[in-house]
C-alpha positions in Angstrom: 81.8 100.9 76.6 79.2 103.6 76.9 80.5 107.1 76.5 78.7 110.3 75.7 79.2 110.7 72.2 76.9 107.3 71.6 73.4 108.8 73.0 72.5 111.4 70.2 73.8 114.5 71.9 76.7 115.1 71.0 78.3 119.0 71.8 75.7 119.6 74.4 76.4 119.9 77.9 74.6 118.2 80.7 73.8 120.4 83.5 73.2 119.1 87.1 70.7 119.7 88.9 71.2 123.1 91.7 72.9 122.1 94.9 74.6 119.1 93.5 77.5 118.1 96.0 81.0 117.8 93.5 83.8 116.2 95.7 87.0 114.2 96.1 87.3 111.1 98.8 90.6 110.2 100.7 90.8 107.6 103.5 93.1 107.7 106.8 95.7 105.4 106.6 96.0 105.5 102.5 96.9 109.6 103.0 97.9 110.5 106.5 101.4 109.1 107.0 102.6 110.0 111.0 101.5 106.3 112.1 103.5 106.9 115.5 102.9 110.8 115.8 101.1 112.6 118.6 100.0 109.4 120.2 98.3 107.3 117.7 98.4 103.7 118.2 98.5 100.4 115.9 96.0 99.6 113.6 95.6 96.3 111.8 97.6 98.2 108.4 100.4 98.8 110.1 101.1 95.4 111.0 99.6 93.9 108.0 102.1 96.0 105.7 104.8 95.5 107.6 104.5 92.1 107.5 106.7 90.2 104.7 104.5 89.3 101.0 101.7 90.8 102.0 102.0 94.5 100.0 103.3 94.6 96.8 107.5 95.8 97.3 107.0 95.7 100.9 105.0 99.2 100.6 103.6 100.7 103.9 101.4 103.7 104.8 104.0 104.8 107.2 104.4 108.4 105.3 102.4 107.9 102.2 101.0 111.3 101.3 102.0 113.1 104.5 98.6 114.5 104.4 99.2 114.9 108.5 101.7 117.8 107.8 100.9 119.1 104.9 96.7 119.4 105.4 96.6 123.0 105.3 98.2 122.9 101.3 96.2 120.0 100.4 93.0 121.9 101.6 94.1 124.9 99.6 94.4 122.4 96.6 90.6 121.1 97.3 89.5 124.8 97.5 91.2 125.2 94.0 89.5 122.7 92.3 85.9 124.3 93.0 85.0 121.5 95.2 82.3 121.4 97.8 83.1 118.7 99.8 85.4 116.2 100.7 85.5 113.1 102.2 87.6 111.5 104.8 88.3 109.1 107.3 89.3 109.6 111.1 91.5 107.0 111.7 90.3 104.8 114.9 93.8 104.3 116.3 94.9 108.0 116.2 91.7 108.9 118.4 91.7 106.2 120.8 95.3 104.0 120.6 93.9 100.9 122.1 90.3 101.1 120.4 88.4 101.5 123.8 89.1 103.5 126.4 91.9 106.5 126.8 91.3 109.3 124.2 94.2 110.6 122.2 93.6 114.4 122.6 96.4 115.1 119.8 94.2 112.3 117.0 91.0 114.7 118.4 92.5 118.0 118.1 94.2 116.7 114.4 90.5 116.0 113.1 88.8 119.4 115.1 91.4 121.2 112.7 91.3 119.6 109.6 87.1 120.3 109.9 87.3 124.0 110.4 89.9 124.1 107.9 87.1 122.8 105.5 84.6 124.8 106.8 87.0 127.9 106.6 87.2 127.3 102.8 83.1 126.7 102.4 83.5 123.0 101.7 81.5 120.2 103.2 83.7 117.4 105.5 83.0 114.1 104.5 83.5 111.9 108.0 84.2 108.4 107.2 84.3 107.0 110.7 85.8 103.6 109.6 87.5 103.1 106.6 89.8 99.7 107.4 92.0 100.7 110.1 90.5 98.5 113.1 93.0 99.1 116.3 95.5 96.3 116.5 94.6 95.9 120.1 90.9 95.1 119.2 91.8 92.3 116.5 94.1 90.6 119.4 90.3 90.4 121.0 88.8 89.1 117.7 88.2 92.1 116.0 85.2 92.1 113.9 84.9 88.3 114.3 83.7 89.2 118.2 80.5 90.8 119.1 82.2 93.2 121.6 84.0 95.5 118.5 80.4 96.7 117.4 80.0 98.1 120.7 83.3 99.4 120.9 82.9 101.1 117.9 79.6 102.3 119.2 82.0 104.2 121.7 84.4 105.5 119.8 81.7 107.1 116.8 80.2 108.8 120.0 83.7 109.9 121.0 83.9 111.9 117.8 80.8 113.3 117.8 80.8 114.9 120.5 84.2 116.1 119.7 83.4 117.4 116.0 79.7 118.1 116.9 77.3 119.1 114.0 78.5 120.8 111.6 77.1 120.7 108.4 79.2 117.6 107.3 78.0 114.3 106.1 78.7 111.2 108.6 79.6 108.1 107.4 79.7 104.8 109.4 81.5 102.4 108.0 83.6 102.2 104.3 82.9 99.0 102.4 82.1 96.3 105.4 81.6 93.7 102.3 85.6 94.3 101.3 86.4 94.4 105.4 84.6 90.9 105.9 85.6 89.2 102.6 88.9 90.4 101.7 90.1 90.8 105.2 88.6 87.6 106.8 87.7 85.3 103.9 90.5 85.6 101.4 93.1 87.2 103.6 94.2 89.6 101.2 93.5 92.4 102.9 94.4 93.2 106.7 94.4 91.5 109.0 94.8 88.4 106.6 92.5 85.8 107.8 91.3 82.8 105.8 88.4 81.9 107.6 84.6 81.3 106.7 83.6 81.6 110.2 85.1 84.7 111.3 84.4 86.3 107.8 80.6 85.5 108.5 80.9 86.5 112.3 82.6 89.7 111.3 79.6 90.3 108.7 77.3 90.1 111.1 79.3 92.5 113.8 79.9 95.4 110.9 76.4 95.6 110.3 75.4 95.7 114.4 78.2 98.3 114.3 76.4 100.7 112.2 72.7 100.6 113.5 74.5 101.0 116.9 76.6 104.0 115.8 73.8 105.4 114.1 72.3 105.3 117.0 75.1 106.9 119.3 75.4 109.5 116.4 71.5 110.4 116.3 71.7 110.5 120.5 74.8 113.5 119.7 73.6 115.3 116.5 69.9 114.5 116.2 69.7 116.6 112.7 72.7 115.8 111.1 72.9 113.5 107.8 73.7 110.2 108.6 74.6 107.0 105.9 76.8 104.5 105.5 79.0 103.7 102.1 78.8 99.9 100.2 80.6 99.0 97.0 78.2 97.7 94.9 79.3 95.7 91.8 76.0 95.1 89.2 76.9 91.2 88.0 75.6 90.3 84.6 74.7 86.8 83.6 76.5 85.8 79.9 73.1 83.7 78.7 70.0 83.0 81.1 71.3 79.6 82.0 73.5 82.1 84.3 71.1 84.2 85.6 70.7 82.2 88.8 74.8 82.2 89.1 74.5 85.8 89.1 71.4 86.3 91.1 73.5 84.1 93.7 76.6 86.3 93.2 75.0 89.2 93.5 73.4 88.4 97.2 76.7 87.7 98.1 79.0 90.3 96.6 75.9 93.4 97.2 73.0 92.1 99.1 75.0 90.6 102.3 75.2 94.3 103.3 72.4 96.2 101.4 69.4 93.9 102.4 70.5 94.6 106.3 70.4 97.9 105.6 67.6 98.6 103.5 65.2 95.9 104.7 66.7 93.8 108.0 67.5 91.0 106.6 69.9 88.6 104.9 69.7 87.6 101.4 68.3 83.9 101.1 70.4 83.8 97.6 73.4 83.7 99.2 74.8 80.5 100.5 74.9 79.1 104.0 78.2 79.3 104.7 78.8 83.0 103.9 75.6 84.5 106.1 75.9 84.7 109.9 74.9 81.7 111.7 71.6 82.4 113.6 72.9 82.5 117.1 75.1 85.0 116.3 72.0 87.7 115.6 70.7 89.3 118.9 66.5 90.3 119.3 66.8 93.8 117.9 70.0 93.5 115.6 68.2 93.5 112.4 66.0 96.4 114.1 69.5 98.8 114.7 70.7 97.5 111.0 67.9 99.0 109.3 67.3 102.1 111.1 66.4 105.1 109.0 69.2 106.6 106.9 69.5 109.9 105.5 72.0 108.8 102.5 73.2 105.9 101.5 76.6 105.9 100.0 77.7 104.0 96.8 81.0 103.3 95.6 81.1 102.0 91.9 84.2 100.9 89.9 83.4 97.7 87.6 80.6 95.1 87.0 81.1 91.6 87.2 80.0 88.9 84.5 79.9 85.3 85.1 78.7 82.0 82.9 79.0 78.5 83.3 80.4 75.8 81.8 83.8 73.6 82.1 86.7 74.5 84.9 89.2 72.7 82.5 87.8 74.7 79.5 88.4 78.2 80.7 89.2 80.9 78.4 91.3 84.1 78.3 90.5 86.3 82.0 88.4 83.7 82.7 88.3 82.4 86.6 86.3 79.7 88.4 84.3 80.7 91.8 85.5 79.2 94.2 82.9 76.4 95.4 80.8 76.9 92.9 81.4 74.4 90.2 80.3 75.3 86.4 80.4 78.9 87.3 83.1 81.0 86.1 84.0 84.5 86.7 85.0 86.5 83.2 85.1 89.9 81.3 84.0 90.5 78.0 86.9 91.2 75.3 84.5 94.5 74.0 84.7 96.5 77.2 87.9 97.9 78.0 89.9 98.0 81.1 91.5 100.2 83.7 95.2 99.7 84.9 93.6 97.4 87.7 92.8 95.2 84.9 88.6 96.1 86.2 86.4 96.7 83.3 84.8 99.9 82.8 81.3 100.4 81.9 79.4 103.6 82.8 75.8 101.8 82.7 77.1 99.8 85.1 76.5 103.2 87.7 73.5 104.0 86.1 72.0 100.6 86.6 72.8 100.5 90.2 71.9 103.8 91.2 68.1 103.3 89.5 68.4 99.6 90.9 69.2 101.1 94.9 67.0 104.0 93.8 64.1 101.9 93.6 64.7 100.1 97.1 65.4 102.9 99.7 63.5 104.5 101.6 61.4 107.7 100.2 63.9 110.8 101.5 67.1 108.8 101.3 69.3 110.7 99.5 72.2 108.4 97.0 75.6 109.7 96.8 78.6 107.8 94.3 81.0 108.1 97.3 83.6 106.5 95.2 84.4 106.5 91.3 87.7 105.9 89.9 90.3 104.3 88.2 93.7 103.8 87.8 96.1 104.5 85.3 99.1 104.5 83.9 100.6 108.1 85.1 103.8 109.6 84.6 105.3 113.4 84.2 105.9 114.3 80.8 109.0 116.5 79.6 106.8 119.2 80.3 105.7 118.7 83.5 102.0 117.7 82.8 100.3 114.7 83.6 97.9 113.8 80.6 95.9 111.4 82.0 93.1 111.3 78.8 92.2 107.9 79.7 91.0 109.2 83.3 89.2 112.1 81.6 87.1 109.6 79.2 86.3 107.2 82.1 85.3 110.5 84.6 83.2 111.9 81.6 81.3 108.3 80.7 80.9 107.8 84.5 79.3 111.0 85.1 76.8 111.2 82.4 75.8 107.9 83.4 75.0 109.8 86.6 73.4 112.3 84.9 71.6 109.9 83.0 70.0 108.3 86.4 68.8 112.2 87.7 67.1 112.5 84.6 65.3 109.1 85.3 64.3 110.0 88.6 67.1 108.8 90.9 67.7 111.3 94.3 71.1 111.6 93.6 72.8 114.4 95.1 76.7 114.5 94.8 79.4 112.8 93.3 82.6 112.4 94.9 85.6 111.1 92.6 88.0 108.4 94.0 90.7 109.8 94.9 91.9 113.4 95.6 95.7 112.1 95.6 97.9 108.7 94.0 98.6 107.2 97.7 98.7 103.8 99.2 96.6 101.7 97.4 96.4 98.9 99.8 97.9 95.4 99.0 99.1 97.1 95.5 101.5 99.5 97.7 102.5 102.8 95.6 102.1 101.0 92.2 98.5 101.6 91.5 97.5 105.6 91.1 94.0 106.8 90.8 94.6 110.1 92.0 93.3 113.8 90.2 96.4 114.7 91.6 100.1 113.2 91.0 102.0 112.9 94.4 105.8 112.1 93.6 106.7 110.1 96.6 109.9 110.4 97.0 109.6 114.3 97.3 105.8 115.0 98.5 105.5 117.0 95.8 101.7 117.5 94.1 100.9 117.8 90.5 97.2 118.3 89.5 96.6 116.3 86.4 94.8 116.6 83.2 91.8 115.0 84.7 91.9 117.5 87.9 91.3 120.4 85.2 87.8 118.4 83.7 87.2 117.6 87.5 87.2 121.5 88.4 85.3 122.8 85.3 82.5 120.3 86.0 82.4 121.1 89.9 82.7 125.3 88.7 80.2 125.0 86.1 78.0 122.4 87.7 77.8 120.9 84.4 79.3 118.1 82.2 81.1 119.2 78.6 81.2 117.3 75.8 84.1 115.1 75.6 85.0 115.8 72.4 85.5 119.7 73.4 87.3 118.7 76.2 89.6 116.3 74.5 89.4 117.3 70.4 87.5 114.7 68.9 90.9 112.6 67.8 91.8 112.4 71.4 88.6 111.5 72.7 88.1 108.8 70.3 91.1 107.3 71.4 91.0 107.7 74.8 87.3 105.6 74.4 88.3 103.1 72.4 89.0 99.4 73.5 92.2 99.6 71.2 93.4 102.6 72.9 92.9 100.8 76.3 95.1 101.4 79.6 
């Protein structure tokens, strides 16, 4: 693992540069709660959750943080953490029920509040205009297997621009459309549970239409705000170069499928056949809307991936094959430790991907790390605190790593830690907690942990400590070390 105390400057803090955007993210149906209040409709988590073995102990996001009544306090919280932004998602089905048509004026009004509530407080709203939560009424049509859900979303991205209008925030398109096609098409373990090359390369296709053409709705609406769109981005290392063209292959499918349309209109030749769109399903002019110019581009960065090759019935300990690729075998490296998800966590990891992205996008595209995070093992102590050291050590690695890249020349301009609250975390339910804050579920109630504390004097000072004054040195050296692990 990379942490500060290995580059030589150890008790020196790292400032940022002036401006630099500190914030938290948050998504609709992972926070929000009120799935049938004030009109919304049914999106494909509601029934996905609610549907037997497919969320860890049958957890739903019908209440999960109950950020729909309690805004106003968590807003407060944001404020006290010396943030300046913070990201969200308007959730399709509260604004328009059956994803086209009829506009939910109470989903509208909800979001036209929650804005000037950020505004009110000087911090920048983050729009995510899709994170996950397609209208059930629009995958009974296909969803993002069919053409028509691009335009639709086309509408709806409109709808909220001219309801929000420009104000200063950032606009996001779409949330990780890799983890929407492959996890929620491919593998099915995401909603709305599909196991199907076909759609998954159809619905590939359609998410990235459905960002050049809300870009383009967006730019019609707000011709000077800032405009992106947000991929997860996994750097995969090869173990030995007779796996460097396993890993070149990996990463076109796992990065490229989606950054190549973006950056340069195209689709990865590395990546195999069967997981690209088929050519009759890319219009004249697609590729043109894909790559339109961007202000930002959003990354979200948890883990790398490593793969080598050799024998299926030879595999050793975390060691997976890849599916229909024969030889090649996914696996993580004993000497890098782990988060709670069981992902491995390595700092250079960020830096490598924001120089790599850096050195692809267009002159004047901003980078933002629109997601960081992990998961840990949480709990209360007898006092009441939540010391979450292991958080603290993988915030503090993963943010000089950014600091590292500025240095080098990358246009980074904000960081926004994943995630303000614990809340649903998708197929894991309630389990998994990555939050700066401690939400007990059963009573709503908020507990800002150890981590939120390191999180606020970084955003307040605009700087990053050492970790061994933030810790002690004992505690930071355990909270760093693969022994000491989560």
């Amino acid at each position: 693992m990379t942490t500060t105390g290995a580059d030589g400057s150890a008790g020196v803090a790292r400032a940022f540069p002036d401006g630099f955007l500190w914030g938290a993210a948050s998504s609709a149906y992972q926070i929000e709660g009120a799935v049938h209040a004030d009109g919304r409709g049914t999106s494909v988590w509601d029934t996905f959750s609610h549907t037997r073995g497919k969320v860890r102990g049958g957890d739903t996001g019908d209440i999960a943080c109950d950020f729909y009544h309690r805004a106003d306090d968590d807003l407060d919280l944001i404020a006290g953490l010396g943030l300046g932004a913070f990201r969200f998602s308007v959730a399709w089905p509260r604004v328009q029920p059956a994803g086209r048509g009829a506009v939910n004026q109470p989903g509208i009004d909800f979001y036209r509040s929650l804005v000037d509530g950020l505004r009110a407080r000087n911090i920048t709203p983050a729009i995510t205009l899709y994170h996950w939560d397609l209208p059930q009424s629009l995958e009974d049509l296909g969803g993002w297997s069919n053409r028509d859900t691009a335009q639709r979303f086309a509408d709806y991205a409109q709808i909220v621009a001219e309801a929000i209008g420009d104000v200063g925030a950032m606009w996001i398109t779409i949330n990780e459309p890799q983890v929407v096609a492959h996890q929620g098409y491919r593998i099915g373990t995401h909603a709305p549970g599909h196991t199907d090359d076909a759609l998954a390369a159809a619905a590939t296709h359609h998410l990235v239409l459905a960002h050049g053409l809300a870009l383009e709705r967006l730019r019609s609406v707000m011709p000077a705000a800032r405009l992106g769109i947000t991929l997860d981005i996994h750097p995969v290392r090869a173990i030995g170069e007779e796996a460097e063209e396993a890993a070149k292959v990996a990463d076109a499918e796992q990065n490229r499928i989606f950054l190549d349309p973006v950056l340069h209109g195209s689709y990865p030749s590395s990546a195999r056949e069967h997981l690209l769109p088929p050519a009759a399903l890319i219009h004249e002019g697609d590729m043109e809307l894909a790559r339109a110019p961007i202000d930002f581009l959003g990354i979200n960065y948890y883990t790398p991936h490593y793969v080598r090759l050799g024998d299926w019935a030879q595999l050793g300990r975390d060691e997976t094959p890849v599916a229909g690729r024969p030889g090649v075998i996914a696996c993580k490296p004993d000497h890098l430790p782990r988060t709670s998800m069981g992902w491995l966590i390595e700092p250079d990891g960020l830096y490598d991907t924001l120089v790599t992205v850096a050195g692809e996008a267009a002159p004047g595209c901003a980078l933002y790390v629109t997601e960081n995070g992990c998961a840990a093992e949480d709990y209360v102590n007898p006092d009441g605190q939540v010391d979450d050291f292991e958080r603290v050590a993988y915030l503090h690695g993963h943010l000089h790593a950014a600091w590292r890249a500025i240095q080098d020349g990358v246009p980074l301009d904000g960081y926004f830690y994943w995630s303000l609250h614990d809340n649903f975390e998708w197929a894991w339910g309630y389990q998994k907690r990555f939050g700066l804050v401690f939400v007990d579920f059963d009573t709503q109630r908020r507990i800002p942990k150890r981590s939120a504390a390191f999180y606020r004097h970084v955003a307040r000072n605009n700087e990053l400590p050492p970790l061994e004054i933030v810790l002690g040195e004992d505690v930071a050296a355990q909270a760093t070390s693969p022994a000491g692990r989560p």
